[in-house]
C-alpha positions as CSV (number, residue, x, y, z in Angstrom):
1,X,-13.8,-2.9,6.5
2,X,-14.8,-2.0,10.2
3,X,-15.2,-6.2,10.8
4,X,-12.3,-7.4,9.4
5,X,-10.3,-7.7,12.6
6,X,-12.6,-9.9,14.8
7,X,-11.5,-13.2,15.0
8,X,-14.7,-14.9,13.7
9,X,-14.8,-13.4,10.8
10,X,-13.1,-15.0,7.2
11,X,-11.0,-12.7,6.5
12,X,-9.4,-13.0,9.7
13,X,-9.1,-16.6,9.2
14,X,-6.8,-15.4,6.1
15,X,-3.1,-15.5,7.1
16,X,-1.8,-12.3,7.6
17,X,1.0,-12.6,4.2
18,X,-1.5,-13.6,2.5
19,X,-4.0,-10.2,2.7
20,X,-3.5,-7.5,0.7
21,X,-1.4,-4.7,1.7
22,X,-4.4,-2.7,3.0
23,X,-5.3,-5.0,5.0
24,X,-2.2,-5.5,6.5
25,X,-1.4,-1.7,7.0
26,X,-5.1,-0.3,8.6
27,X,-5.3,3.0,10.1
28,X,-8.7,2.0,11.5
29,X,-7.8,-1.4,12.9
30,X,-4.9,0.0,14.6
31,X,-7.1,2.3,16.0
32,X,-9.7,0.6,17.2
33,X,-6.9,-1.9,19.0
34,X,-4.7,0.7,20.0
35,X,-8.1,2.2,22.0
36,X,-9.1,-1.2,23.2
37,X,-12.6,-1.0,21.5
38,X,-14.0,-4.3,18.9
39,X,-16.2,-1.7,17.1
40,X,-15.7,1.6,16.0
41,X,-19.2,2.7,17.3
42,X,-17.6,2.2,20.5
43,X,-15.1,5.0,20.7
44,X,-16.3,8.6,21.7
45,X,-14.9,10.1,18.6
46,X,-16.9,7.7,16.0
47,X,-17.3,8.5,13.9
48,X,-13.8,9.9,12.8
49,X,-12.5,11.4,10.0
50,X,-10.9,7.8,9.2
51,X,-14.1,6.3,9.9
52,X,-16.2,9.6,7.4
53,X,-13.4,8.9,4.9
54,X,-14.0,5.3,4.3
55,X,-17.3,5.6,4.4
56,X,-17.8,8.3,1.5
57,X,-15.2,5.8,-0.7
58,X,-17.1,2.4,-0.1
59,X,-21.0,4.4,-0.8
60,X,-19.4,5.9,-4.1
61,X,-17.3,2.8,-4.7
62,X,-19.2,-0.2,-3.6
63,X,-22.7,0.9,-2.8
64,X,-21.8,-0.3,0.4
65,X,-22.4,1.9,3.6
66,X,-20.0,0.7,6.6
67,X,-22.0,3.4,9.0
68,X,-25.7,1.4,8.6
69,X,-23.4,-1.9,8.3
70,X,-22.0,-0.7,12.0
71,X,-25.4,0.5,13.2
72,X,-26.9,-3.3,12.3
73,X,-24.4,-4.7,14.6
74,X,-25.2,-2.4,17.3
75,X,-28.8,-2.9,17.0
76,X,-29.2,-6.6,16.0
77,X,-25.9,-8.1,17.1
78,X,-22.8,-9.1,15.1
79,X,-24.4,-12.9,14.4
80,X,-27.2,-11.8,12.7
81,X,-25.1,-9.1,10.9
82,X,-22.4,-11.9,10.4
83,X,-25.6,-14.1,8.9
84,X,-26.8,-11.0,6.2
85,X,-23.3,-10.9,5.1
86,X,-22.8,-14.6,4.6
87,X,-26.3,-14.6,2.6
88,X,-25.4,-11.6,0.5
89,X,-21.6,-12.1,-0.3
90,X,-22.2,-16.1,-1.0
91,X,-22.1,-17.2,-4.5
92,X,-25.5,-19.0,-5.5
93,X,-23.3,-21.3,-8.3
94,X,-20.7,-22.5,-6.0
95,X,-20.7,-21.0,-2.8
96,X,-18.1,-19.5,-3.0
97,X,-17.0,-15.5,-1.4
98,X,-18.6,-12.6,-3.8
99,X,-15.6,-10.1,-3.3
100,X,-17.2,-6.9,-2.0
101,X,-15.0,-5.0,-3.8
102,X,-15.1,-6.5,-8.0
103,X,-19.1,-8.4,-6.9
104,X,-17.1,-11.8,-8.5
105,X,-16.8,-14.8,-6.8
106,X,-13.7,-15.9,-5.8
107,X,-13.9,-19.7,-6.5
108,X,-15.7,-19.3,-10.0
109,X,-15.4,-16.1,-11.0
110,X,-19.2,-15.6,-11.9
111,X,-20.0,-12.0,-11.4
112,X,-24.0,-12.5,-11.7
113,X,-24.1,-12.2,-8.1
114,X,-26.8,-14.1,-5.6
């Protein structure tokens, strides 16, 4: 998503083989580096038709709006964003990461969520 290129978060941590080929090969993160911004909401053209594209396919996809995600970090700040996530995406049996994307968590593979 819009976060994944900032150094403090996880998947950053992730080594670069090691993420999956759309996360590798982003149209927005190359964007946003080749315009020298660390958020989207930053640019004068946000948001783009990149940005409205991704957007429409995580709401219908995921449930997940990256435009009220980005307006939380503008608002409140990307720790306490940072904090929401970590309490939403952490699994409650074994704390491990609830993958946005299938809601299971990657250590145990419980899908019951938080």
């Amino acid at each position: 998503g819009f976060f994944c290129f900032r150094p403090d978060t996880a998947i950053s941590q992730i080594k670069i083989s090691e993420k999956p080929k759309h996360c590798r090969v982003c149209k927005i993160k190359d964007c946003a580096k080749n315009k020298g911004v660390t958020y989207c909401f930053e640019c004068a053209n946000y948001p783009c038709k990149q940005v409205d594209y991704l957007e429409q396919s995580y709401i219908k996809r995921y449930e997940v709006s990256l435009m009220e995600n980005t307006r939380l970090v503008k608002e409140c700040g990307i720790e306490y964003f940072m904090r929401q996530q970590k309490n939403k995406y952490t699994c409650a049996k074994c704390g491990g990461i609830i993958s946005i994307h299938d809601k299971e968590c990657s250590e145990c593979r419980n899908s019951g969520g938080n």
